[in-house]
KOLTIGU-445333 format. One record per residue (C-alpha): x, z, y; residue number from 1; residue in one letter. Coordinates in steps of 0.5 Angstrom, whole numbers, always signed. Each point is the difference from the previous one (the first is absolute). Layout:
# KOLTIGU-445333
SITE     xx     zz     yy   nr  rest
SITE      X      Z      Y  NUM     A
...
***
This chain:
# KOLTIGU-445333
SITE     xx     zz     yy   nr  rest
SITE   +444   -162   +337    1     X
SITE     +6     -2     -4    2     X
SITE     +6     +2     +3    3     X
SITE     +4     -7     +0    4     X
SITE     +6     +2     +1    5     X
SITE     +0     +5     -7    6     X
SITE     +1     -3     -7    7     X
SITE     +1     +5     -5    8     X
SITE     +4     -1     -7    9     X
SITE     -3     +4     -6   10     X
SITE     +6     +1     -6   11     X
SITE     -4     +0     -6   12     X
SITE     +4     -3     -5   13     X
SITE     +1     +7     -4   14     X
SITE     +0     +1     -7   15     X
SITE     -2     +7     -1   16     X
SITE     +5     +1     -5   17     X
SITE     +1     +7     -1   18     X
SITE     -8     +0     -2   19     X
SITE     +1     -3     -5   20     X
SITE     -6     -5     +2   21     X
SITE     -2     -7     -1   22     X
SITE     -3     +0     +7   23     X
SITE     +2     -1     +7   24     X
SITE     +3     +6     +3   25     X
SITE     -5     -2     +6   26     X
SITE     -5     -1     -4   27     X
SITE     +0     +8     -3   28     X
SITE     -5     +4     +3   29     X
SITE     -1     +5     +5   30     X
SITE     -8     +3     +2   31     X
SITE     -3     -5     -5   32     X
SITE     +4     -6     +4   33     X
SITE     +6     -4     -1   34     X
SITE     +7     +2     +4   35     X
SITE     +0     -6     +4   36     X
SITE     -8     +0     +1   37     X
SITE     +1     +6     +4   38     X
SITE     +6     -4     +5   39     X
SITE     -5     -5     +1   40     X
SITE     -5     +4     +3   41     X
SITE     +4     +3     +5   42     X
SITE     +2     -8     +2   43     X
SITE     -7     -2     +1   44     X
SITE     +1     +6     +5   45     X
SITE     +7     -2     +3   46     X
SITE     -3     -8     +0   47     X
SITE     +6     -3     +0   48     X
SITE     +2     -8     +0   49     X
SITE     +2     -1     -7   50     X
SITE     +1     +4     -6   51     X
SITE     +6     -2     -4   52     X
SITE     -1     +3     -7   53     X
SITE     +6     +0     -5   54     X
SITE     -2     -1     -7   55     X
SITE     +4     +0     -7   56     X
SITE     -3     +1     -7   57     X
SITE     -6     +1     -1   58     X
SITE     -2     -4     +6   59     X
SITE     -6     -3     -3   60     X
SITE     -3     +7     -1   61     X
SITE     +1     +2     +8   62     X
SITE     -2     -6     +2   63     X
SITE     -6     +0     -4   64     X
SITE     -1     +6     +4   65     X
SITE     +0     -1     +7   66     X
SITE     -3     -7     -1   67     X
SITE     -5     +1     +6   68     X
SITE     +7     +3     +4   69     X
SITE     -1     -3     +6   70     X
SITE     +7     -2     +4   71     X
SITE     +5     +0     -5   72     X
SITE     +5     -4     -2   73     X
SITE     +3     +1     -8   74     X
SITE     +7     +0     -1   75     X
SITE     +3     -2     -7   76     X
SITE     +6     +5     -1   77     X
SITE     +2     -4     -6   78     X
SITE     +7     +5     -1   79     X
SITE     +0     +7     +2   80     X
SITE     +7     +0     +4   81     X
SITE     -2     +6     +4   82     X
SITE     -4     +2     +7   83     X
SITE     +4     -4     +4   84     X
SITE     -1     -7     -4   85     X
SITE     -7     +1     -1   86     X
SITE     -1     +0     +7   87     X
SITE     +5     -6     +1   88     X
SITE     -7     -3     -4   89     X
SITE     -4     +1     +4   90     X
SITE     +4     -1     +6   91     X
SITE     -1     -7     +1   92     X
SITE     -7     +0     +1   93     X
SITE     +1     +5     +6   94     X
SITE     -2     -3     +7   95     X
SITE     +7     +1     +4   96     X
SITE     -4     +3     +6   97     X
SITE     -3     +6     -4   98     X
SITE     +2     +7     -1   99     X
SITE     +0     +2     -8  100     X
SITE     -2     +6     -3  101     X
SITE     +3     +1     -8  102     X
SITE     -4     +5     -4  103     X
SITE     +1     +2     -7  104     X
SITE     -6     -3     -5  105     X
SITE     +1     +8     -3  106     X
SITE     -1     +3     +7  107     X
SITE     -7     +1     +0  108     X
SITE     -3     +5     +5  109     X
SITE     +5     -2     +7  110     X
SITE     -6     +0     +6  111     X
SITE     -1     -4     +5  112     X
SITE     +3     +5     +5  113     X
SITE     +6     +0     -3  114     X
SITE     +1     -8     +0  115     X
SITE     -3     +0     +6  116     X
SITE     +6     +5     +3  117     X
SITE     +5     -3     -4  118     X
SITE     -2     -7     +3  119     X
SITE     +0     +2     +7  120     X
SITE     +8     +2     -1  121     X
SITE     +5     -3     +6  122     X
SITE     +4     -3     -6  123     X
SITE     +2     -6     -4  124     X
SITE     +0     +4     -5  125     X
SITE     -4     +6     -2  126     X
SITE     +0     +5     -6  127     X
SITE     -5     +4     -2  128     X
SITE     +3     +6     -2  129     X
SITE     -2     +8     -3  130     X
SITE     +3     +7     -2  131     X
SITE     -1     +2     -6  132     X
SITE     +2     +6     -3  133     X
SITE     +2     -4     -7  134     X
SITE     +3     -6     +2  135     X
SITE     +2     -2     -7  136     X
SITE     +0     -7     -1  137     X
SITE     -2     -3     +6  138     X
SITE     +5     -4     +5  139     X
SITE     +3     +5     +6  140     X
SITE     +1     +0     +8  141     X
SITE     +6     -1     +2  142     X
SITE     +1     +1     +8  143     X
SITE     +6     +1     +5  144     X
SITE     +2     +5     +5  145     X
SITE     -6     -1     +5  146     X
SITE     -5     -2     -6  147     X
SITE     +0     -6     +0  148     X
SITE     -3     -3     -7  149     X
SITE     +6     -4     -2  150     X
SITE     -1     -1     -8  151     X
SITE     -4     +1     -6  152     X
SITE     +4     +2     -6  153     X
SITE     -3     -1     -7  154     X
SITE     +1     +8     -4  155     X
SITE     +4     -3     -5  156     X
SITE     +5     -3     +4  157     X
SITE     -1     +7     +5  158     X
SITE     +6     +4     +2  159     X
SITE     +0     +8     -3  160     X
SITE     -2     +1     +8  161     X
SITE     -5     -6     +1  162     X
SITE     -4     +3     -7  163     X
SITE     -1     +7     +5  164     X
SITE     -4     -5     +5  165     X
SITE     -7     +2     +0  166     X
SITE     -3     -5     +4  167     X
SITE     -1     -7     -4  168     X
SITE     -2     -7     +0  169     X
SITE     -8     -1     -2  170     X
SITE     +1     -8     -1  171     X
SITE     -4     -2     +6  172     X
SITE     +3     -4     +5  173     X
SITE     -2     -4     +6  174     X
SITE     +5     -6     +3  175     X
SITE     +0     -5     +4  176     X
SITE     -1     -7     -4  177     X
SITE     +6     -3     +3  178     X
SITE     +5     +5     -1  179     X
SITE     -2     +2     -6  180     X
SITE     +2     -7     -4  181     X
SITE     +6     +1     +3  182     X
SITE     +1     +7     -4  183     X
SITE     -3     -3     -6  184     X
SITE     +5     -6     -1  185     X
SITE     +6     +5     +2  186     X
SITE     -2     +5     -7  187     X
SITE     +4     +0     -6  188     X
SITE     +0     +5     -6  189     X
SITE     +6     +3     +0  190     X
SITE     -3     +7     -2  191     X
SITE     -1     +4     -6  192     X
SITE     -7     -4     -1  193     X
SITE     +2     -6     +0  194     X
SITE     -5     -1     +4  195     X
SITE     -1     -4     +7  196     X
SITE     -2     +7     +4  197     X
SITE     -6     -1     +6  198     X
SITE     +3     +7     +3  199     X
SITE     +7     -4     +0  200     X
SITE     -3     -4     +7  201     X
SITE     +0     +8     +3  202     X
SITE     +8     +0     +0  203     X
SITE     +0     -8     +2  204     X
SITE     -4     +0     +6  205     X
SITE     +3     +7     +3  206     X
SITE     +6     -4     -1  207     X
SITE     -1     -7     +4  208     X
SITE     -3     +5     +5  209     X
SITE     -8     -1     +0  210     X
SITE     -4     +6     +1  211     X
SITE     -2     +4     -6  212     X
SITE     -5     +6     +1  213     X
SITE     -4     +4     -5  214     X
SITE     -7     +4     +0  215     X
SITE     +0     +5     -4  216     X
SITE     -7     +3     -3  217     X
SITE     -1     +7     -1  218     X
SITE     -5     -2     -6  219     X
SITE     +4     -1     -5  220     X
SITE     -6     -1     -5  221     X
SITE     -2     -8     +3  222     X
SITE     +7     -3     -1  223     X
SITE     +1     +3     -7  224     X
SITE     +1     -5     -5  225     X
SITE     -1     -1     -8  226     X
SITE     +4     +0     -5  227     X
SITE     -3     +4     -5  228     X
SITE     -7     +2     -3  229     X
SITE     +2     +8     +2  230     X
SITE     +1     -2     +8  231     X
SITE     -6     -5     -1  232     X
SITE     -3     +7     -2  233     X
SITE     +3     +4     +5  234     X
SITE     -2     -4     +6  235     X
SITE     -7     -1     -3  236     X
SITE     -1     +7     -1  237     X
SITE     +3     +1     +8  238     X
SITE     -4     -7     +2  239     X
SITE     -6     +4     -2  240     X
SITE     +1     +7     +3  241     X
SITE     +0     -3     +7  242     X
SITE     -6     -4     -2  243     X
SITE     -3     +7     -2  244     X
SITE     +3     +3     +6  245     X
SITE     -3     -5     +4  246     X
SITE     -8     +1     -1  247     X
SITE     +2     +7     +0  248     X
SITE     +2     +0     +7  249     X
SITE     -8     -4     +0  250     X
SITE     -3     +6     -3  251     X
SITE     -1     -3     -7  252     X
SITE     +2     +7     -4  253     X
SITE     +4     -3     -7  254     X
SITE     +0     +6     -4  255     X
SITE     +7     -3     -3  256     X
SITE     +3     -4     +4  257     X
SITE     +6     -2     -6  258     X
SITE     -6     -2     -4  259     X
SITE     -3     -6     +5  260     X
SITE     +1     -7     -1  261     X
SITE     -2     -5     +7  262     X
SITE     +1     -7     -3  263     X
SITE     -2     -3     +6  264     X
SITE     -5     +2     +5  265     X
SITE     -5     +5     +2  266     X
SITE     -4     +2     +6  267     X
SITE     -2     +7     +0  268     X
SITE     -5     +4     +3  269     X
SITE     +0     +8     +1  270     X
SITE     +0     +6     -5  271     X
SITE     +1     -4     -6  272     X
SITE     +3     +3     -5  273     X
SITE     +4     -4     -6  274     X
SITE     +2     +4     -6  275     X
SITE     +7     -1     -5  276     X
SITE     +1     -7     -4  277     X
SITE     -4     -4     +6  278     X
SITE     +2     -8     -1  279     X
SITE     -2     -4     +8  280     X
SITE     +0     -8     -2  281     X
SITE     +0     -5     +5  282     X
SITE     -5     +0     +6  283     X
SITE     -4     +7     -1  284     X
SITE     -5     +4     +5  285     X
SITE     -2     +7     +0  286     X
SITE     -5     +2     +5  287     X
SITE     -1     +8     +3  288     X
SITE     -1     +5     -6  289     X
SITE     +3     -4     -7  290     X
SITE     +1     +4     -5  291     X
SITE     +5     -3     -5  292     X
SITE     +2     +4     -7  293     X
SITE     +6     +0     -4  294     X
SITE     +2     -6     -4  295     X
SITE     -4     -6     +4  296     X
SITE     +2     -6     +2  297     X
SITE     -4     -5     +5  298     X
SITE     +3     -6     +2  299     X
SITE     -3     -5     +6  300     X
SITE     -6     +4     +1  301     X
SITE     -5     +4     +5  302     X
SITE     -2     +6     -1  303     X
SITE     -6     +4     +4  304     X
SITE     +0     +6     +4  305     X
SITE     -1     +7     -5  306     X
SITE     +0     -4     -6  307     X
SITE     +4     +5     -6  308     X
SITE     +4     -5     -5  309     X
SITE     +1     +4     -6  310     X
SITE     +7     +1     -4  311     X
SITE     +2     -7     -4  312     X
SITE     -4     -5     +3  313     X
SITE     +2     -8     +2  314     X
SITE     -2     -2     +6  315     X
SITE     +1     -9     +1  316     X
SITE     -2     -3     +5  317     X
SITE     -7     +3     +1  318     X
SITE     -4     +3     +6  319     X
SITE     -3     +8     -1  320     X
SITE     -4     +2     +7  321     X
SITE     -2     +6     +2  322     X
SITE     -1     +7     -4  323     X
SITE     +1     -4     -8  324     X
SITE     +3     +4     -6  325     X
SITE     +5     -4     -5  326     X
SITE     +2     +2     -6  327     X
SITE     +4     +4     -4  328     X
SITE     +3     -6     -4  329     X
SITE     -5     -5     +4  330     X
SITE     +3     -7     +1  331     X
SITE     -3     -5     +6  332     X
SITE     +3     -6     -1  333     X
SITE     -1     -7     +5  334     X
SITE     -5     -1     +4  335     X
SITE     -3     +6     -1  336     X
SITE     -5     +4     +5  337     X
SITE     -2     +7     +0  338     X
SITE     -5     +1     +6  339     X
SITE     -2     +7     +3  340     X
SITE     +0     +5     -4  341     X
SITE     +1     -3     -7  342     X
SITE     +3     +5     -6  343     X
SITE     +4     -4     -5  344     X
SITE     +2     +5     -6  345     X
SITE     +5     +0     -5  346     X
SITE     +2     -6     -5  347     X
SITE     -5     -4     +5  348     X
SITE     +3     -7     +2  349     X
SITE     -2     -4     +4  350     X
SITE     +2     -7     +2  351     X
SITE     -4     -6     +6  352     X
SITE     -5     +5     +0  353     X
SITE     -4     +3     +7  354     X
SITE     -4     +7     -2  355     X
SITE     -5     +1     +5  356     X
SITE     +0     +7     +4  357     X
SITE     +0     +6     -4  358     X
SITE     -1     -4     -6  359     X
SITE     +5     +4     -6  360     X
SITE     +3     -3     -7  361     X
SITE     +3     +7     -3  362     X
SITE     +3     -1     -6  363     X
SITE     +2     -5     -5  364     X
SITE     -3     -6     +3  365     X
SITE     +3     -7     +2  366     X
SITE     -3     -4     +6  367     X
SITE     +2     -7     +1  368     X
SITE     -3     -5     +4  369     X
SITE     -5     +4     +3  370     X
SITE     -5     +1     +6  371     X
SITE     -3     +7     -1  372     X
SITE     -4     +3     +5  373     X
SITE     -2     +6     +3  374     X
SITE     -1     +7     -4  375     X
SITE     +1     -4     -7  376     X
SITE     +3     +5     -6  377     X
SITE     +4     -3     -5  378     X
SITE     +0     +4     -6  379     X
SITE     +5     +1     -4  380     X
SITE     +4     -5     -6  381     X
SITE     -4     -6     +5  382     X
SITE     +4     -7     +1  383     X
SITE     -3     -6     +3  384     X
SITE     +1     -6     -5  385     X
SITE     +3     -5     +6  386     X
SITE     +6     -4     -5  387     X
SITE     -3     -5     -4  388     X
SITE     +7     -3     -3  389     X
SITE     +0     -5     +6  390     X
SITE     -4     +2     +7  391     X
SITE     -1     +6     +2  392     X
SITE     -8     +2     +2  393     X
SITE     -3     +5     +5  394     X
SITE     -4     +6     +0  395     X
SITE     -5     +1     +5  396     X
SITE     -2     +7     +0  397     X
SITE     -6     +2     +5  398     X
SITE     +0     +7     +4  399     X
SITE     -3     +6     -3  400     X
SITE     +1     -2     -7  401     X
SITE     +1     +4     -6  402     X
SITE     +5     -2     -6  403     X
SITE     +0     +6     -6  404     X
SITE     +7     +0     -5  405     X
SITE     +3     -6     -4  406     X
SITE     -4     -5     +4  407     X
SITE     +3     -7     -1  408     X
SITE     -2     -6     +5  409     X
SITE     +0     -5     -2  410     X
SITE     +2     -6     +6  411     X
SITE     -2     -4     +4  412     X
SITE     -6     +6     +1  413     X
SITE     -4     +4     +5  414     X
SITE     -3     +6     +0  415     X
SITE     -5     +1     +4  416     X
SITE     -2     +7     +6  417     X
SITE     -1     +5     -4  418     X
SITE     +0     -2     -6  419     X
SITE     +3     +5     -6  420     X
SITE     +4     -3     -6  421     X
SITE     +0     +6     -6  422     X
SITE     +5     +2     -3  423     X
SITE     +4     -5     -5  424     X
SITE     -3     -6     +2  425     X
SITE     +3     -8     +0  426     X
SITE     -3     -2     +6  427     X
SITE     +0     -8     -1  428     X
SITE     -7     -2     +5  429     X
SITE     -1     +2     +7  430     X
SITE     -4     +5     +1  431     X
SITE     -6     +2     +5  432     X
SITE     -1     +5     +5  433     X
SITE     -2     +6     -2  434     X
SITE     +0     -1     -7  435     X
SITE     +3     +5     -6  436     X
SITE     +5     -6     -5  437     X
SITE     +1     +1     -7  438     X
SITE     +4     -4     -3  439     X
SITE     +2     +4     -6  440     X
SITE     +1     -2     -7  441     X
SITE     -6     +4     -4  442     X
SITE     +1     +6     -4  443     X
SITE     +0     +0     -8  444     X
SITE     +0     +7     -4  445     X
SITE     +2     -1     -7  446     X
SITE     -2     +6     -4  447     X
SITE     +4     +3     -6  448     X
SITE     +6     -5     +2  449     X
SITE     +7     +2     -3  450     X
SITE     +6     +1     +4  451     X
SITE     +7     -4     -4  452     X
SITE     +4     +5     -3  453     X
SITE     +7     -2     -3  454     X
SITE     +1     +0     -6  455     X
SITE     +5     +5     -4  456     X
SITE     +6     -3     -4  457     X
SITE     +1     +2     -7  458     X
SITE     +5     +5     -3  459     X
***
């Protein structure tokens, strides 16, 4: 159920200037998916009253993203005047009885324990802070003598002694509404940046003598921000070893889990193997005994119970049952459906089509918008004719049929049980059962025929 009492504040509003990139920092991508898609996912789990969402430019092309995001209300950023101003924004739209959580748009991977824990602080104002062995850029902890948090300092504005501090702000932060207006209206810009500095409520609310607390995660990874594309690589590469170590410890065997991507969901049996340069899209479910070759990609997709997908195959939104062969080089596209025990080869595509059990395209083959039945072989260099330059049509293919090499079937078409199509046939007429189709053009052999030659130039 939604927590009444929660609203939270996304600062979104970031340029990414030092990608050097025309897109929205939020909208760069991790695991296949854009920063602030991550946040919002975590969200849908903590349930909270309102999602406030500060935005700048580039808006148009955030909002055309999250169109369908439920419980957010879009705040206009017009002048980038620092942290604390872009709160201020959004401040309005705020419910004077709530508790609000502010996250940084470039934050991606915070948990929802954290935020859970960071709520759940005795305080009016709570920081969610870090150790770090490098504290860089990053805003430091300033406590008293009994440990008390009592200010953030910006590192540009840090003492010698501040700058050796290791624990930092992370940019999350959880206050009471009414106290936090308060703070807002109480902020200038008199510091290096020039900038109207969120950290800067720290000092005021200590100050007034409010209670000001601090969680501090010992997961550094989930309050990484980004402003680079070499830290949205590095946290890719750290995001995708947990991902890795994770179905590990449930038994899948990664053979190189610094060469496996999860760009979204998977269930996993056991004894699974997944060799290099292995890409998991969307919502993909691998049952007991897959077997998965280098270089694969398979995206929001079933696969049966001992199937083996060959090296450089592409799997997209297709069921494979029990006991199949896919590949090497095989691509199944939409709609695809491999029942038992099917054997799709090299260079074979498939697309909106069942093959029926223990049927087998090889090699060289297209297969597309097809039933197929069962124990079929599709000889090699044969495509279904299904796209006429405007509809596309069906082939119906019945069990136990026989297509030789380089067959063209030509849709709409049925070849009827048990039916042999020769080789090098176009197929235009639905054929029998039990039948042998020819539809070949006839052979001629002209005799004392002379091969052209190129003439030689003159000298």
């Amino acid at each position: 159920m939604p927590d009444k009492n929660i609203e939270v504040c996304i600062l979104a509003a970031g340029l990414g200037t030092r990608m050097h990139s025309s897109r929205p920092k939020v909208m760069q991508r991790l695991a296949g998916r854009p920063l602030l898609a991550h946040l919002l996912d975590t969200l849908d789990v903590l349930e909270p009253a309102k999602i406030h969402l500060v935005i700048g430019e580039g808006s148009d092309l955030i909002q055309a993203a999250f169109a369908e995001s439920k419980n957010v209300n879009w705040v206009m950023q017009t002048e980038r005047l620092g942290t604390g101003h872009a709160v201020a924004q959004a401040a309005e739209y705020f419910s004077a009885t709530s508790k609000v959580i502010i996250l940084l748009g470039d934050a991606p991977l915070i948990s929802v324990e954290t935020l859970t824990a960071l709520v759940q602080l005795d305080c009016d104002l709570g920081v969610l802070t870090v150790d770090v062995d490098d504290p860089g850029d990053y805003g430091r902890i300033i406590r008293d003598a009994q440990g008390n948090l009592t200010a953030i300092v910006e590192e540009r504005d840090a003492s010698v002694e501040q700058k050796v501090i290791r624990e930092i702000n992370t940019g999350s932060m959880v206050a009471k509404v009414s106290l936090l207006k308060q703070w807002l209206t109480s902020l200038d810009n008199k510091n290096d940046q020039k900038e109207y500095l969120l950290t800067d409520i720290v000092a005021i609310a200590a100050g007034a003598g409010c209670r000001v607390a601090a969680y501090k995660t010992p997961e550094v990874m989930e309050v990484t921000g980004i402003n680079t594309f070499e830290q949205l690589a590095s946290l890719e590469r750290e995001h995708q070893g947990r991902n890795a170590r994770n179905l590990m410890r449930q038994g899948v065997h990664i053979v190189d889990p610094s060469r496996f991507d999860l760009r979204g969901e998977v269930v996993a049996g056991k004894d699974i193997v997944i060799d290099i340069n292995v890409i998991l899209e969307g919502k993909v479910e691998l049952a007991d005994g897959v077997t998965i070759g280098a270089n694969c990609i398979i995206k929001d997709s079933k696969i049966g119970e001992n199937t083996v997908i060959k090296p450089n195959s592409v799997i997209d939104d297709a069921i494979v049952e029990a006991d199949c062969s896919v590949g090497p080089f095989a691509r199944l596209r939409p709609g695809t459906h491999l029942k038992k025990a099917v054997a799709i080869g090299n260079f074979v595509e498939v697309k909106k089509s069942t093959l029926g059990e223990g049927s087998k395209a090889s090699h060289l083959a297209y297969l597309g918008d097809a039933t197929i039945g069962t124990s079929v072989n599709i000889g090699a260099g044969t495509i279904t004719c299904n796209y006429d330059g405007v509809s596309k049509h069906e082939t119906h293919i019945e069990d136990n049929v026989f297509v030789g090499s380089n067959a063209s079937l030509v849709a709409p078409v049925t070849i009827g049980e048990g039916s042999t199509i020769a080789a090098g046939s176009t197929i235009t007429r639905d054929v029998e059962c039990h039948v042998l189709a020819v539809g070949r053009g006839r052979q001629k052999i002209i005799s004392h025929w002379q091969r052209p030659s190129a003439k030689r130039s003159e000298k």
